[in-house]
N, C-alpha and C positions, 0 to 999 in steps of 0.2 A: 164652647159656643161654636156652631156651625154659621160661617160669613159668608155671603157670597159679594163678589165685589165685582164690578161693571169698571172698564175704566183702569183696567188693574196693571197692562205692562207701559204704563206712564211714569214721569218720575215719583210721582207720589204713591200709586197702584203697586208700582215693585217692589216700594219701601213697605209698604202699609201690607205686604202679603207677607214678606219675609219677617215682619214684629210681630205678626198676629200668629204665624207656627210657630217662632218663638217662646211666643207665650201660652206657647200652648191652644190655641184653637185651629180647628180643622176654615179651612180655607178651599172656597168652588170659587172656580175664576169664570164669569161670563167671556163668551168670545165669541165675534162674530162672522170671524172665519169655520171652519171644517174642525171641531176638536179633537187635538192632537194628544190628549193625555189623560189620565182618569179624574185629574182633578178641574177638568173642563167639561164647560155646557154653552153649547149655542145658544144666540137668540140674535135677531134681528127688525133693531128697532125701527129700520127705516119702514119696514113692514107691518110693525105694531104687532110682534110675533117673540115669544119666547117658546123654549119647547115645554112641554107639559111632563110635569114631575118637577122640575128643575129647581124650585124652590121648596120642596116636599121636606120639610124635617127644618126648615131653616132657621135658624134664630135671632137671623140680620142683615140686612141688605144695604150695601155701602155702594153709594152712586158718584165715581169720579167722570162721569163722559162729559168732553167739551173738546171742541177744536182750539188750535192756540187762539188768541185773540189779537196780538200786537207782530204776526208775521207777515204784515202786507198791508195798502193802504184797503180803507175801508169804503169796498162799491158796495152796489147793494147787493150786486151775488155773494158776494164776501161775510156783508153785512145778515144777508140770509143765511148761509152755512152756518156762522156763529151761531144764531138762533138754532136751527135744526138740530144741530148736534147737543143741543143741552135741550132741548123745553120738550121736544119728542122721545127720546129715551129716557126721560123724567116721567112722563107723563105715562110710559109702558112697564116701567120697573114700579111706579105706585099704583097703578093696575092689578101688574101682579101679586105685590105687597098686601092689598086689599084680598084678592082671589084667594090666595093662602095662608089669610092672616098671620104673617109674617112679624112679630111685634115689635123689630126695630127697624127704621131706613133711617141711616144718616147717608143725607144728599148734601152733593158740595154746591156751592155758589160761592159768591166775592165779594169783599171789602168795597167793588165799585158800587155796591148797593145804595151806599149813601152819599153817590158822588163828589163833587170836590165839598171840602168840609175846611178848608182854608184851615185856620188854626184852630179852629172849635175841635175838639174833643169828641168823641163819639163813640158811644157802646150799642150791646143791641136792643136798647131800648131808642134807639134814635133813625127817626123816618125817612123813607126811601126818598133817592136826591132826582136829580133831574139828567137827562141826555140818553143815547142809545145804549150805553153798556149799562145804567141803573136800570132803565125800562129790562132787561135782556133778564138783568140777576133777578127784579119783579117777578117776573113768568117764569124763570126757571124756578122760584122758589113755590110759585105758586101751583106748579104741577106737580109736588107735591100730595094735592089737596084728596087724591081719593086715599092714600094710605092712613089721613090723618084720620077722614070720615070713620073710618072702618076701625080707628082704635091704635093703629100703631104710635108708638113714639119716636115722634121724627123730627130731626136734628137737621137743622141747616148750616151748614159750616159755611162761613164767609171766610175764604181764606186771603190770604194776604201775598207779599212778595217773597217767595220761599229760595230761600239760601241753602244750597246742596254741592257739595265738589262734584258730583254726576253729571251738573247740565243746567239746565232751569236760566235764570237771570245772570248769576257768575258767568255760566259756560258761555253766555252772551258778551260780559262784559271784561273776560279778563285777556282776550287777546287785546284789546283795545288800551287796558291798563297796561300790561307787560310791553307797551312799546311805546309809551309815557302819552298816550292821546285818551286817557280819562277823564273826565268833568262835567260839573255839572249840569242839569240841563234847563235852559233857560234863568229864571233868576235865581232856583236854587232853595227856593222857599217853600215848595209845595213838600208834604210828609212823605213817605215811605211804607206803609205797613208791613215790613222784613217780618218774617219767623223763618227759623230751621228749619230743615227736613225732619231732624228730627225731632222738635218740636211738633210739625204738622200732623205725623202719622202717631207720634203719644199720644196726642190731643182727640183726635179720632178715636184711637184705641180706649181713651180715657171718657170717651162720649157712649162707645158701646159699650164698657162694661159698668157704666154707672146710670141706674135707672133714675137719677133727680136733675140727671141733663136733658133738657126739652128746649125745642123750636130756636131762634137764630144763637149763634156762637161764633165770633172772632175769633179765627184762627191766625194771630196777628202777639208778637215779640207785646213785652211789658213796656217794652220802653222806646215807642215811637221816635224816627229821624226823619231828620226834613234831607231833601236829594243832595243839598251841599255837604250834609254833615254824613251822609252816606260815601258820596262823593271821596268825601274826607279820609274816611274810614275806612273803605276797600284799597286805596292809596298806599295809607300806612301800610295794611296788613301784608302788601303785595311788594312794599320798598320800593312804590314810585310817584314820582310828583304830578300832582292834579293842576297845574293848572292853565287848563282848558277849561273854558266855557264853550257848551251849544247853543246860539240865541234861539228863540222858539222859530222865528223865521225861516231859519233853516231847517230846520225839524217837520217844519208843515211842508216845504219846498219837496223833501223827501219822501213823508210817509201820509202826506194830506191833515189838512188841518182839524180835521173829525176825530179820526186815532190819538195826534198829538196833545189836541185839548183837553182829549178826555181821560187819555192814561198816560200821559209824561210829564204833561205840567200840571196834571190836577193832581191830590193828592187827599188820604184820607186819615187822619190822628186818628187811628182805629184801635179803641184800649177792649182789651180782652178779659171784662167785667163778668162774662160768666165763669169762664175758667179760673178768674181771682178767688169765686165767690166757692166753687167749689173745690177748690185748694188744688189744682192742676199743680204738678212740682215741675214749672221748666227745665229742661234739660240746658239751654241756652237762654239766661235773662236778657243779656248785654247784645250788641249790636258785634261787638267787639267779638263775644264770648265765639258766636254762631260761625262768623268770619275766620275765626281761627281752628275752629273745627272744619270747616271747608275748605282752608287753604292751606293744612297745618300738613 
């Protein structure tokens, strides 16, 4: 299978290039700097421009572009970059997808799609929530819409909080643990939707090469934590004591009470119903499992 992936030297992009020549498929990296090697192709999205050929042969188009979301409080310039960078290169890469009927795009989105979900349980059968990061995942999913028009089959991965020793939410949180100031945050109640790295880029993998996977997909661990019992868990795995609490107050004091309410103390029981259904073989079931593969 010829992929080309957008998005690709991120933590999940690097992963998901180096399983996919693994496994044997040939791998075109989009880039939108000057391409420095044979296995690159320009395009620039801010321009609504790709170069022409560039998907000529192709068998799949995999969309990881998005700026971080949680590295700064959320103004509306901020709040705008988040958008631009996902719903405009969505909207160009299923353009193209459409132009050279392309017959697979798996486009990434997030678990915040169905924003806080308290304890309720939620698959992807379960409708979009409410606030700026659901509205955000809305339109990114929904630009989309011309690769569907035109035939392709297209996968929306809601991913989840991906656990990687490379970086990602660990590389965040283990200076903090390694010098015993980890805990939880606010009351400790809200979910977690943890998957591995290498969970996330199987799952993809396992989305492109199986033609009975269509439209959203949790990309989201079997076995949902709430933040105290995460809390808990990176803890042990690291051989240090939790107990710190952050009250939300100070959290809002910091990174503004928009960010905070929406992705530290909300939280989504995101069960990953489709991937059950077509027998995805986790690499990491356990919260535990993924943690120790990260930290080990």
């Amino acid at each position: 299978m010829r992929v080309a992936i957008a998005g690709s030297s991120g933590l999940i992009g690097t992963a998901l290039v180096s399983l996919l020549r693994q496994a044997g498929h040939e791998v075109i990296r989009l880039v939108r700097s000057r391409p420095r090697g044979p296995d690159e192709r320009a395009w620039d999205p801010s321009a609504a421009t790709i170069a022409a050929g560039t998907l000529e042969g192709t068998d799949a188009v995999v969309n990881l572009c998005g700026s971080a979301m949680a590295s700064r409080r959320w103004s509306g310039e901020v709040k705008q970059a988040i958008r631009d960078s996902r719903i405009g290169p969505t909207e160009v890469l299923a353009a193209a997808v459409a132009e050279h009927r392309v017959p697979i795009l798996v486009n990434a989105s997030a678990v915040g799609y169905y924003g806080d979900t308290g304890n309720r349980e939620v698959d992807e059968t379960a409708p979009a929530g409410s606030g700026f990061l659901a509205q955000v995942c809305r339109d990114w999913e929904a630009a989309t819409a011309a690769a569907q028009r035109a035939g392709a089959r297209v996968v929306r991965v809601r991913t989840g909080l991906v656990i990687s020793r490379f970086g990602g939410l660990l590389g965040q949180l283990k200076p903090l643990f390694a010098l015993g100031l980890g805990g939880r945050l606010g009351s400790g109640e809200q979910y977690m939707p943890w998957i591995s790295l290498d969970d996330e880029v199987g799952a993809i993998r396992f989305a492109l090469e199986h033609d009975e996977v269509s439209g959203p997909v949790n990309l989201s661990g079997p076995l949902p934590v709430t933040n105290a019992e995460f809390t808990a868990a990176v803890g042990k795995a690291m051989h240090r004591p939790t107990p710190l609490g952050v009250p939300g107050f100070a959290l809002r004091l910091i990174l503004g009470t928009e960010l905070v309410d929406e992705m530290m103390l909300a939280g989504q029981r995101a069960e990953p119903a489709v991937l059950r259904k077509h027998g995805y073989p986790f690499q990491h079931a356990t919260l535990s499992a993924a943690l120790a593969a990260a930290l080990g």
